[in-house]
Each structure stands twice: as C-alpha cells, then as structure tokens.
N, C-alpha and C positions, 0 to 999 in steps of 0.2 A: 344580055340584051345588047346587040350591038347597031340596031336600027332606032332613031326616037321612035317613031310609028306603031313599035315594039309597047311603047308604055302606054299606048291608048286600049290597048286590046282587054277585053273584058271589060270595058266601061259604060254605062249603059248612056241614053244619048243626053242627058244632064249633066252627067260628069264629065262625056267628052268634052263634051260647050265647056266645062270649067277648063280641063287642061288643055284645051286649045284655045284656050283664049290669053296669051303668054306677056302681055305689055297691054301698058295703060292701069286706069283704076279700074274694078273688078271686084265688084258686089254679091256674095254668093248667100241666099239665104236658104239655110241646111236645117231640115226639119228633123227631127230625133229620130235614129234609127235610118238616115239616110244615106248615109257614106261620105258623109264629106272628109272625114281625115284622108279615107281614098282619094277622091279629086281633089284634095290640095295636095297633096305627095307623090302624085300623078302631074300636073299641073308643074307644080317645081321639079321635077325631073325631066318634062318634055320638053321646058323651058332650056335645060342645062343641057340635055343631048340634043337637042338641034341646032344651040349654039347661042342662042339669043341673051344666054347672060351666062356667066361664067359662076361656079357654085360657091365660090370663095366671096361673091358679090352677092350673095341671097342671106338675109337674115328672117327667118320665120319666128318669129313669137308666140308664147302659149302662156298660160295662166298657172302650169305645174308642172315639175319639176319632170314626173312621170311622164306628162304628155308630151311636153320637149326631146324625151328619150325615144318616146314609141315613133315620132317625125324621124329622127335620127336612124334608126334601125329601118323604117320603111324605104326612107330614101336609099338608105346605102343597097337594101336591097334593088331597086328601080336605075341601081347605077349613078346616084349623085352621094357622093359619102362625104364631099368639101362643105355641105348647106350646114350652116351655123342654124342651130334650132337652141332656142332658149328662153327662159322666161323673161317678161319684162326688168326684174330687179335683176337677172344674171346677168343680161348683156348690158344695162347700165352699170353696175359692179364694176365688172369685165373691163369697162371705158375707164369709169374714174379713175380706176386704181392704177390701170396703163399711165395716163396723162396727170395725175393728182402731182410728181415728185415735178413735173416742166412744169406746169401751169401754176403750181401752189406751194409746194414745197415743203419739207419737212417729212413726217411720218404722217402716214395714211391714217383716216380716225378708225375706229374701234365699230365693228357693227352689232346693234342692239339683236339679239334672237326672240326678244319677247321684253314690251314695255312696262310688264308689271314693275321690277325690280327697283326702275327709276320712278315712277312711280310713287312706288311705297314711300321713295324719300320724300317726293316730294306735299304727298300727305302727313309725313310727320314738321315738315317747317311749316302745316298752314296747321298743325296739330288735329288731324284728322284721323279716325280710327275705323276705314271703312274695312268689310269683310273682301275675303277672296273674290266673290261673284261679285258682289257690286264695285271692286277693282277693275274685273274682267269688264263690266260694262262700261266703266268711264274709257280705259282704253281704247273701247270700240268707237266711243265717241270722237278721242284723240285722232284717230285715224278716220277717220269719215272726214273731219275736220281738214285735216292734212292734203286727203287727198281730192278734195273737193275746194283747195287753196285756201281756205277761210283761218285766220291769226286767231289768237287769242282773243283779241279785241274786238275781231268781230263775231264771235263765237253767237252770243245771246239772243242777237239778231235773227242771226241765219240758224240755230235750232227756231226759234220761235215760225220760220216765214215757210221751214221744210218738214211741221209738225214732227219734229222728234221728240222723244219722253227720255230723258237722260234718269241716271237710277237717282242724283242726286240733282237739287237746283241748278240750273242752266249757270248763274252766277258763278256758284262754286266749281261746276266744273269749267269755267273759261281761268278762273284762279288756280286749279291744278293745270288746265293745258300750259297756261304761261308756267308755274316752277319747274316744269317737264321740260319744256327747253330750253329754259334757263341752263339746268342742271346738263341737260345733253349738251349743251355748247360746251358749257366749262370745262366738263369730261373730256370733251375730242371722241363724242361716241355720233352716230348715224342711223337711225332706225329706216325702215327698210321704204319709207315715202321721201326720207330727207335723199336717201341715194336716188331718186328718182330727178330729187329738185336740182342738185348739185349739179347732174352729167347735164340737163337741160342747161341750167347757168354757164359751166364751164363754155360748151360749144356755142351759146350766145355771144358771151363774153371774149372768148377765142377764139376768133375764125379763123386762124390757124390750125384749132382744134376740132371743127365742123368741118372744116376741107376736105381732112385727114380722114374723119370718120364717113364722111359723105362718099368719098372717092372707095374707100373698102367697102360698105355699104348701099348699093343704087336699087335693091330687089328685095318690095319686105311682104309676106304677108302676115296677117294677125288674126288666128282663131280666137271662138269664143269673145266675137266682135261685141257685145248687146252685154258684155260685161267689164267693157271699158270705161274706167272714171276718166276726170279732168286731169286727173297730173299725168296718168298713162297715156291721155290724144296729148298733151303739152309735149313730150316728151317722142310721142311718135312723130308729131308734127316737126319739132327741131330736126329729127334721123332724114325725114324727107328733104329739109329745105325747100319746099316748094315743086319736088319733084311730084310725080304722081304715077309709079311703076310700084302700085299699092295693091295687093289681094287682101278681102276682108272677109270672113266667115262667120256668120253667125245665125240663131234663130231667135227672133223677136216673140216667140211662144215660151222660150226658157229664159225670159228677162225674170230673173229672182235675186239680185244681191243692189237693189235699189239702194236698203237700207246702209250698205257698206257704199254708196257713191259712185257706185257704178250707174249708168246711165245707155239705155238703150237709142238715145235719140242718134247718135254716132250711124250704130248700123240703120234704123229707120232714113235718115235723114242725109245718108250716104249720095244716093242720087241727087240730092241740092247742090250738098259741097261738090259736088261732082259730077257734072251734067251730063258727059258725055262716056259716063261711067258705062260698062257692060254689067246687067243684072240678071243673074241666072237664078232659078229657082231650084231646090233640089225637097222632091216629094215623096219618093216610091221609098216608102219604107220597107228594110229589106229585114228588121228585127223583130217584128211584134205579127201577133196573129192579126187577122180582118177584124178579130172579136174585140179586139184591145188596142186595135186603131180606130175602129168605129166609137167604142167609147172614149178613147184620145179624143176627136174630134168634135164630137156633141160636148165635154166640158168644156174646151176653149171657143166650140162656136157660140157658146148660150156667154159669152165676154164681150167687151165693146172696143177693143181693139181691131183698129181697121189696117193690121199689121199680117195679123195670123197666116199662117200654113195649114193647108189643109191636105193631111196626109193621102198617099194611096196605097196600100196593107200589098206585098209582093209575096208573102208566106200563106202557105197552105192553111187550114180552116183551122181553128183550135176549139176548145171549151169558151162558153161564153163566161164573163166576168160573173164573180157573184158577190149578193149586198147580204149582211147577216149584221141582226142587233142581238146584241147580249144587255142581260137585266145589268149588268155593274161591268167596270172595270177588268176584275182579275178573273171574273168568267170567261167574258171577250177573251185576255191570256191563253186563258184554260183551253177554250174553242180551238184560238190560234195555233197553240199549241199541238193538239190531238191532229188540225189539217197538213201540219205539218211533218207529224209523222207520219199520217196516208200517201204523203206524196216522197216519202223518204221510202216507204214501203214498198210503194211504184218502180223507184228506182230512181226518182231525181235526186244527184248529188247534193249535198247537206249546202255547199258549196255556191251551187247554182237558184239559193233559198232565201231570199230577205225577208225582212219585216221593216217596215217604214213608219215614221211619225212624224209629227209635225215638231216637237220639240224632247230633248235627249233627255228629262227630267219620267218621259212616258214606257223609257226602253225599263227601268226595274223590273217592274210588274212582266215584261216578259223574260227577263232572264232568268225569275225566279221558277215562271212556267217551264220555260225552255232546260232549266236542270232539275227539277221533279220530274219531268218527262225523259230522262237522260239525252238529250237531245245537243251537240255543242254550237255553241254559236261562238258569233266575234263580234267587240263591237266598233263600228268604223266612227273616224275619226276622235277615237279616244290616242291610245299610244300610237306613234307610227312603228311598222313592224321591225324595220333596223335601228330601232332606237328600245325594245324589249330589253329589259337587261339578261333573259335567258340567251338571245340573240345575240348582243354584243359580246356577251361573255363564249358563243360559240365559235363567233367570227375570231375571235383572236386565238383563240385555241385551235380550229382550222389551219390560220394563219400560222401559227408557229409550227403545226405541225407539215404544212406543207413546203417550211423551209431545207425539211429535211427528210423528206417522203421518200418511202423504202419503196416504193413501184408497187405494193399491194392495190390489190382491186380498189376503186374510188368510194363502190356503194359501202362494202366492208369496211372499209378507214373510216368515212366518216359515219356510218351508223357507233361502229366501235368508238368513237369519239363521241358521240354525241349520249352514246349509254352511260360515260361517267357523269353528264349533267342533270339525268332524268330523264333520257328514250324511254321506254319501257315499251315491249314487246304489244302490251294493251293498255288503249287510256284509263288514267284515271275516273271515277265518279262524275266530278264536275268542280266547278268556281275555279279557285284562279290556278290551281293546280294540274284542272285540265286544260287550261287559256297556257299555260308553259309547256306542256304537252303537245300541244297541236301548233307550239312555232317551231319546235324541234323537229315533227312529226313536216313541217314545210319544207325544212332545211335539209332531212333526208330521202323524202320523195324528189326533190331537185337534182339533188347529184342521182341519185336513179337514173334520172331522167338524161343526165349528161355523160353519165357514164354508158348508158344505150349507144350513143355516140362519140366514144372512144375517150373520151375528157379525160383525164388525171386529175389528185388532188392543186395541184398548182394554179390548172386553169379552170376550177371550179369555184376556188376562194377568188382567182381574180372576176369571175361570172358575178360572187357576190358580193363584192367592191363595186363594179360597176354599176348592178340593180341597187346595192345602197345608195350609188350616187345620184340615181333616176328615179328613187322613192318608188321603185319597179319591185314589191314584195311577190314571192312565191305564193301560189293560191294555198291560201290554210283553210283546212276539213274545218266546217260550222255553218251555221245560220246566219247570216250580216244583220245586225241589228244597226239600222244606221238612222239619222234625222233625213227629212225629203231634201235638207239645202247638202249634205254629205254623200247624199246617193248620185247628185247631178254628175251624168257622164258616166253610168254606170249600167249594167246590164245582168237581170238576171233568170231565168229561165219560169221563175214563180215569184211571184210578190204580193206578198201581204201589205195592204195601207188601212192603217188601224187608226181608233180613234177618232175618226173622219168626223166631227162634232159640230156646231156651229159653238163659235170662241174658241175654235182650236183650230179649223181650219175652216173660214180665215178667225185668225189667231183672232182674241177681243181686244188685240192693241190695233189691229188696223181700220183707221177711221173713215179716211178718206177716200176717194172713188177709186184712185190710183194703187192705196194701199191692198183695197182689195182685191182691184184686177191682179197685183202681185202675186196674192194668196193664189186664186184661181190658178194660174201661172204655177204654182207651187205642186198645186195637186196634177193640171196636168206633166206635169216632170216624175212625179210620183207613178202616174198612169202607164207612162210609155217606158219606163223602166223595165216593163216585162214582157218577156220574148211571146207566151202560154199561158202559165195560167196565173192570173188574177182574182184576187179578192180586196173585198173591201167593206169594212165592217166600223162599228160606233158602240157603246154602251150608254144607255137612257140615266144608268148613275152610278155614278165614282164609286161608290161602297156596297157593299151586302147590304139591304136591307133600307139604300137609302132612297129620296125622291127622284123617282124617275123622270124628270123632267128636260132631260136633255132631247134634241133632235139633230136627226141627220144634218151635213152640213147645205146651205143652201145650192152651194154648187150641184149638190147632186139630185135637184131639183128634177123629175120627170125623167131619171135616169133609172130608179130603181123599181120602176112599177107605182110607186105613189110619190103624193107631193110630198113635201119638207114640210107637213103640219105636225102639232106638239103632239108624240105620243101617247098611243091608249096606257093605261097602267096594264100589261100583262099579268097573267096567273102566278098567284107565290111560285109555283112549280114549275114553270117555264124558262127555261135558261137560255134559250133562243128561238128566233123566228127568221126561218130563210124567206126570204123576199122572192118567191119563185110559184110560180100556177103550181099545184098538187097535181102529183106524179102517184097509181094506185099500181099494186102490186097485181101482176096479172095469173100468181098463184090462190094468194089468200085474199088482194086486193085492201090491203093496209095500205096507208098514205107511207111514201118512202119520202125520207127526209135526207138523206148521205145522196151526194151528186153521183157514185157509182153504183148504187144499188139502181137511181133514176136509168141508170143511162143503160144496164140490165133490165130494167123493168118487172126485178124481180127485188123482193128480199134476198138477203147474204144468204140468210138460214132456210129459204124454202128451196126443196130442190130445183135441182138442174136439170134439164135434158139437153145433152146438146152430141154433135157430130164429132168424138176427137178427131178425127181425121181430117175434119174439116176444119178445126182450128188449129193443127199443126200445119197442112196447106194454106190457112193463112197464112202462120208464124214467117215458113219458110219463104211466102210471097213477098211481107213486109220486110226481111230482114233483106234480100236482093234489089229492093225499090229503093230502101232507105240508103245499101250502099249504091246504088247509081247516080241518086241524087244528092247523095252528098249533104245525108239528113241523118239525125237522129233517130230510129226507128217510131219510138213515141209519136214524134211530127207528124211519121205517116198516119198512124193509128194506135191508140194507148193498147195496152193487156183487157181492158175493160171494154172496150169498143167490139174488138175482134172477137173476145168471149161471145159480146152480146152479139153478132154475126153468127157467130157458132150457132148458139139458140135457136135463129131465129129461120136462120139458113131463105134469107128473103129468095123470092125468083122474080119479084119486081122492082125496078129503079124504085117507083112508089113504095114499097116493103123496106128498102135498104134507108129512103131518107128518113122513115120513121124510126128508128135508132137515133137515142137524143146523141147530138155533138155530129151527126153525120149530115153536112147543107149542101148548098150547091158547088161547091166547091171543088168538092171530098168525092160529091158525083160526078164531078166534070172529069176530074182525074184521077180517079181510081174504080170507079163504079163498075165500069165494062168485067174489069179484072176477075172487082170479087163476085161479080155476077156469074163470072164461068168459075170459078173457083166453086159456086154455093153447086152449081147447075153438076159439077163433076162428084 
C-alpha cells in the first residue's frame, strides 16, 4: 500500500467515519461482532500514512497480551509496524523500569506474578488458615481495592457502600490488605496495580519525567473502553497531560467485569468529559446469523440500560436459536453432549464448538459427558497453552534442536521430535492424556502450516517464541469448555449456554439493580459469541431423581415460547422437552423431535424419495456460491437443507420457504437459483 486512501478500501461507511476521523477525542461504540479491531487499525494506519502523526508517536492500549499482538501484526500489515501496541501494565512496566535507576535509584523491585504467595504470609502473622479458593477470593478483593484507589483503612467502608460479599469479614480482610503491603514494601516486590501507581507518581512527581514521556507519546487509543477501572483512567490521564489526540473503543452492552472495578461510566460518559468529542457508532454485525442477532437483541432490549446497541445481522439466514430443559443436571451434559456430536457429524470442527456457563465449578459435569462421548475438548482459562509443561518441555527441545538443524523437512523434524514426547499417529481415549495429545497435536499442525510456506526449523521455533510472547496459542482440536466472563472476545461457529437457571444466571449473589443488569450483560456476551448455531438450555434439578423446581433464567422471559413460570413436574420418563410447535412426520406422521429430521420433515428411518441428480446439482451449485462468496459452504445451506430440497423438489418460492431454516433471506438470495436447479 503505497497511497493512505489505500487503507480505507473495504470498509464499510462506519468504519470509514472511524479511520477518517484522525485527531481530537474520538468516541467509538463497537457492538459485538462489528469490526472494530478493523477500524481502529485502519484508523491508526491512515493516521500514520497521511502523515498526521508519526508511528513512533501512537501508543494503542489493550487489556491482553494476545490482543496487543493481533494490533501489532494488523498494523504492520496496513503499513504502520512502528505503533507501540500494549497492555496497560506493559507499557507502564516499559516506563518505570526505563526511568526507575534516574528518578529512584538502586535496583528495580521484583514483580509479583500472582498475590497468593504474599498472601499466605501474610495470613500466617494474623495466624489465619484460609483454604486455596477463599485465598483466591480475598486477593480478588485486594485488587478491586487497589485498583479502585481504596487503602487498607478505608477498605470497610467502601465494600459495605459497593455491596460486596468478601469470603471472609470485611474487618479481616482490610487486616490482611494491610500485612499484604506491608510485606510487599519490605520485599522491594510490585504487584501489577502498584506498577500502575508508581509510573503515575513518578511522571507527577518528575516533570522531567512526563515531558520525556509526553513528547514519545502524543497518539493513544484504548480498546475495550467500558473495562477501564480508576487507576487505568489515573494513569491514562497522566499519559495525556491534558492533551486530547484520544481514540476510545468500546461496547456498553459487554460492560461485565464491574465486580473487578472496572467501570463503564468512562465510555458512557465519554462525550461529557469531552464535548466536542466525534461519536460514531458501529452496528452491522458481520459475525452472527439474523437468528442470533435478533435474539442478541431482544435480551439486552428487555434491560434498562439507556446505553445499548442495537445490532444489524450482515450474514446470511441461519437455524434459529433452540431452548431445551433437561429433568437434572448430567442429562442436560448427556443432551449436550449427543448435540454436539450431530454437529461434529455435520462437519463442524470440534474446534469451532463451545459450551459456556456461568461459573467453572458447572464445566465437570461436561467433561465427564464430553469423554464418554469420546469427544476432546479444552478447557479455557484453566492453563495458558505455553505454559503446558508438555509444551515447554517441546519448546526447548525444538529449540535446541534447531540450533543445529540438518536442513530436513520442517513437518518431518518436528513431528519426529515431538513422537519422543507422546505424538502418536492417533489420540488417545480421553482426560489428561488426550489434553497432552492435542497440544502436541497444535504444535505439529503449525509447522505444517509454515512449512507450506517455505519456513525451516529455526524460524518456526522463533514463530513460537513470539506467539508465546503474544499469549497467540495455535488452535488445539476440542470442544472449549469455557465460563461466559472467559469467552468475552471470542467467537465460535456453535455455542452451547447451559445451565441458563434463575440463581445462576443472574448468579443469586447479585442483589442489586446494577448487579443484575450485569448478569444480563453476561448472557448477552454469551449470546453473540455465536457465528450459527446456538442453543441454550437449563435443568429443572441438580440430581437424578431430585426436586424439580428450578426455572428458566428470567432473562429469557418471552424468548422461549413461554414465560419464566416455576415448572410443571415432567413424566419419570422424559429426559427432555424442546421448546418448539411440533413438527409431524409427512411419512408416518410421528412428532419429530431432532431439529434435522424437522427440517426434512421426515423421520431418519422412513424412507426417502428424492432426485440424486438433483441434489448433487445442488452440491455442485452450493460448493461454487460458497467459493465466490467467500463462505463456508454450510452458510450457504447445510447437507440437511439441500437433501430436504432434493425431496421436495418445490417449483414454488412458497414450496421452497416451507423447508424449516429456509426465510426470507435465503429467498432473496439464492431462491431464483434453486428454483431452476429443482425446474432442470
């Protein structure tokens, strides 16, 4: 690209508005599934090739390590590879550690990777014997506290006035906040809010220090706006000095990390602090079907948030959403389970599959389904993938072997290196044997991948030096079993949200009106996670056998065909009820209950008549459409669809839309087609 003009091309006329709009502050609120990484990496490149600020002078901000890498790599693409993209604690880090030896002196402190450790000590000087988890919760505490500026001293106060539930008395933990940093002073160590306070202090305190940073620094934007706490606007606001050459990115629909101190009023309230701000809106979602933006949309409008976005679905028609109760718990699994191989069966990659829930104590019950089914999953934010130890142990083995690499084929070396750790030709069974399996199984599909493109061992290990540095794991073959707060930012072609309960979602800790617009929040992030097909399901009771008295969550009040009233008790022998009008078999006329026998209108097991000719003139119709458009074939029309076309062989638009899954959409733009296709 040697024109800026060049970077605006292909963007549609929301994103243009973003990247043309290059100076001043610069308000974008980016609805899920809308491309805003696009126009903000379009935007900072147009900036940089027209000339209006130089890339050395742009700091972009992200909230992960991953995310900062993916800016990095788009820019470079787009022709700007100088923009500093990085997290909040990295380019604070970056600072202190630069200025700490001029301005302070001596040895730099020690940075904490995780608060437990100090912690634990400081529960054994107040002689306290708390377990692992409720450790993990006071920490969480610590840090809410931190980054919400609030001391030890005022700790008591401010949980009581921001209704939080600490695991243990308010009292006791403002007593461990204080020996926490006690202990961390004396140390000379830094947990990752104090680097936040420090580089603020220093550039206050040294304006020789702010000058310095000011003058490198004059071009910032900050995704994932509406997840910025008080010490991160503290700390942005120092970087500015009162300038205002600020891009801000966010959706006030995905405000979910309240409880960590994050604060949406920043993006909401954007245009106050900033009056003559430009605020552009970004809608057309280009990820989710119509069928799973329309239900996006109805859960966040039935909210009282006078913030919201209200999507518009840019992708072709898909399967509508479906609601299913199971009598218990591990049936729900069991359900989940069997859907999950129908669509593995299909052909949708294992890969391309989640399962969501509201809290990671619900993922068992599926993984135990998920390996009696032989089916592999993974679960997200448990390990991070280069931190595996079958992984680290590959990487340095890699590593030394490509200090001395004989020039053999890349795929060959490292498959052959990776069989003495446990490749195997075919995975194992399941548990953690095939979880070792399938990060081996990432690490040698990757060099495939780069060895297509000429790579060698040398600059394949440095490929995975780098993605370990970007927390940029290779896609590992499985099911994601992840929580709805781990899924945010993430995309999958099928998604299960399970559980969906009232006291699970919204959780029965959240009291107040706030807490539970959050939850709502929660579940829409859950919702627009998925490209197709969606489900979403509950069990009436935890155990086999026990009281059925749970109900659907209220959110999905008037969503599923009925209200959120306490369920009937179902038949012993009922293990589910699809929430959908009965569909009769136009053979035998049995009620079909499987969404693909409905959408055939036939039983699996009653015969078939249909045209092959006619449905391999589909095949070859959809598989030429799907490449032109730059679709997945699926998108165009599943195997299930086009069979049912076969059958039915319509000669009227009215004939074609009665095929369930086929609306106006599907008629707009493909209907002519199969019309002459049924007609030949």
């Amino acid at each position: 690209m040697n024109n800026a003009d060049d970077v605006l091309i292909g963007l549609d006329p929301e994103q243009r508005a973003v990247a043309e709009a290059v100076r001043g502050p610069v308000c974008v609120l980016a609805g899920a599934g809308t491309g805003k990484t696009r126009a903000i990496t379009h935007r900072i490149a147009y900036a940089v090739r027209s000339g209006v600020v130089d890339a050395q002078s742009v700091l972009a901000v992200t909230f992960t390590t991953r995310a900062a890498g993916e800016l990095r790599q788009r820019l470079r693409a787009l022709g700007a590879p100088g923009v500093q993209a990085r997290t909040f604690h990295a380019a604070a880090l970056r600072q202190l550690t630069y200025f700490w030896p001029r301005v302070i002196g001596g040895d730099a402190p020690s940075i904490i990777e995780s608060k437990l450790p100090v912690l634990v000590e400081a529960c054994r000087l107040l002689r306290r014997t708390p377990d692992r988890s409720e450790l993990r919760d006071i920490a969480a505490e610590v840090e809410w506290a931190k980054v919400t500026q609030i001391g030890p001293e005022d700790y008591v106060p401010a949980a009581a006035k921001h209704h939080r539930t600490p695991p243990i008395p308010a009292e006791e933990v403002a007593r461990l906040y204080d020996a926490y940093e006690r202990i961390r002073r004396e140390r000379h160590l830094v947990d990752f809010e104090t680097i936040l306070e420090l580089t603020a202090a220093v550039m206050t305190e040294h304006q020789e220090v702010a000058a310095q940073i000011r003058q490198q620094y004059r071009y910032f934007v900050v995704d994932e706006y509406q997840d910025v706490n008080p010490l991160q606007k503290l700390l942005l606001d120092t970087w500015l000095g009162g300038r205002d050459d600020l891009c801000v990115v966010g959706d006030p629909n995905q405000t979910i990390y309240s409880f960590t101190g994050a604060s949406p009023r920043y993006l909401t309230g954007f245009g106050v602090e900033h009056p003559d701000a430009a605020v552009i809106k970004l809608v057309r979602d280009y990820r989710s079907t119509p069928q799973v933006v329309d239900l996006a949309n109805l859960v966040i409008a039935k909210g009282k948030s006078p913030h919201r976005l209200e999507l518009v679905a840019q992708r072709p028609e898909g399967p509508k959403p479906s609601f299913a109760d199971y009598d218990d718990e591990p049936a729900e699994a069991a359900g989940v389970a069997r859907a999950v191989r129908k669509l593995l069966d299909k052909g949708v990659p294992s890969r391309e599959i989640a399962i969501l829930f509201r809290v990671n104590s619900q993922s068992e019950a599926y993984e135990e389904a998920l390996s009696k089914a032989d089916i592999p999953y993974i679960l997200r934010g448990a390990e991070r993938f280069f931190e595996r130890p079958e992984v680290r142990q590959a990487v340095v083995l890699l590593r030394g072997a490509a200090r001395s690499a004989a020039g053999e084929p890349l795929a060959s070396e490292v498959h052959q290196i990776l069989a003495g750790i446990g490749l195997t030709p075919s995975p194992p069974g399941g548990g953690k044997a095939r979880e070792k399996w399938e990060s081996l199984k990432a690490l040698a599909d990757l060099a495939e991948d780069l060895a297509a493109d000429g790579a060698d061992l040398p600059a394949y290990v440095a490929e995975l030096e780098r993605r370990a540095s970007e927390q940029h794991a290779p896609p590992v073959e499985g099911v994601t079993l992840a929580s709805l707060h781990a899924a945010k930012g993430l995309e999958w072609d099928a998604v299960f949200l399970v559980g969906v309960t009232d006291g699970m979602l919204p959780i029965i800790y959240a009291e107040t009106p706030e807490q539970i617009e959050e939850e709502r929040r929660l579940l829409y992030v859950g919702v627009t996670r998925a490209r197709e097909h969606l489900s979403v399901s509950w069990a009436l009771a935890r155990a086999p056998g026990g009281r059925k008295g749970r109900r659907p969550s209220r959110f999905l009040d008037g969503l599923t065909g009925r209200a959120s009233s306490p369920p009937r008790v179902a038949p012993a022998n009922r293990e589910r009820r699809q929430v959908a009008a009965p569909v009769s078999c136009r053979v035998c006329a049995k009620t079909l209950v499987a969404a693909a026998e409905q959408k055939l209108g036939r039983c699996s097991t009653c015969p078939a008549d249909y045209d092959e000719a006619l449905l391999e003139r589909l095949k070859v119709w959809r598989t030429a459409t799907a490449k032109e458009a730059k679709l997945p074939p699926y998108v165009i029309f599943t195997d299930v669809t086009l069979q049912a076309i076969a059958e039915r062989a319509p000669a009227t638009e009215q004939e074609l839309r009665s095929i369930a899954g086929i609306g106006k959409v599907k008629i707009d733009r493909y209907g002519e087609a199969v019309l002459a296709l049924c007609r030949e």
